[in-house]
N, C-alpha and C positions, 0 to 999 in steps of 0.2 A: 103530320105537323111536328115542329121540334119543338120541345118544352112544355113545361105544366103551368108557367105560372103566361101573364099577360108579358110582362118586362120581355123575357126568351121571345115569344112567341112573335111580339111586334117588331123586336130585331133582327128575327127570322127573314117575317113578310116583308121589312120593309130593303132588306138584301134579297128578298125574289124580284121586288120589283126594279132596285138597281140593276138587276141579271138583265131582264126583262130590256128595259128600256136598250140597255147597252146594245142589245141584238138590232135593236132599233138605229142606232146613231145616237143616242140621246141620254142626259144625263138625270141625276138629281137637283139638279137645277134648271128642268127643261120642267117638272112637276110646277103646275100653276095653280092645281087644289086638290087636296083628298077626304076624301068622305069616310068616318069612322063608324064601325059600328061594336060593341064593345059588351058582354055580356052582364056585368057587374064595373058598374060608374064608379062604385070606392076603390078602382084601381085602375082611374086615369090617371095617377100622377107616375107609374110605372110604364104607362104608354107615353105620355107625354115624354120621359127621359130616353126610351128607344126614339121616339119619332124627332128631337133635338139632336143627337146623336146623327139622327140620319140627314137631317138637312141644317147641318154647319153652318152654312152662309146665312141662313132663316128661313124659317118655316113657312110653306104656302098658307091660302087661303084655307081653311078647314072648317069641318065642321064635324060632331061627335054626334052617334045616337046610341041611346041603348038599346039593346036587344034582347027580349029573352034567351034566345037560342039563337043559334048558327045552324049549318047544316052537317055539323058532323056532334056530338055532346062534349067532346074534348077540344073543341075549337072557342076559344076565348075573344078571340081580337078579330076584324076583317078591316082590311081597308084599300078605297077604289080611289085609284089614284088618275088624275088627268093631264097629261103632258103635252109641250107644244114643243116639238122636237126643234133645236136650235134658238127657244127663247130667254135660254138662262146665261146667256153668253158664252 
């Protein structure tokens, strides 16, 4: 994973999932909701500006949990993202 803090880390993922989709046919505007899960909540507002960033046109539907843990200890952010390829115009 790149970065230490949540900010890096959620601009990271949310350009793996732009990679991702693109192999797909599909864009960031094809995203119709994504699912957060976030280890420490007093640094949503650092995810919030990566995930703004990533969806310019407006943010999908979303929803935020917190987590103790992730599956690695230096993993701060995860997020599951749902797309309908061809629905963002």
């Amino acid at each position: 994973m790149i970065g230490e803090d949540v900010y890096t880390q959620s601009s990271q993922v949310f350009k793996n999932i732009e990679d991702l989709l693109a192999v797909a046919g599909a864009t960031m505007a094809d995203v119709i909701k994504i699912n957060t899960f976030l280890t420490d909540m007093s640094q949503y507002g650092e995810f919030s500006k990566a995930r703004n960033e990533a969806f310019p046109a407006g943010v999908p539907a979303s929803a935020s949990y917190s987590t103790p843990a992730l599956v690695l200890p230096s993993l701060l952010v995860e997020v599951e993202a749902i797309a309908i390829i061809g629905s963002g115009g």
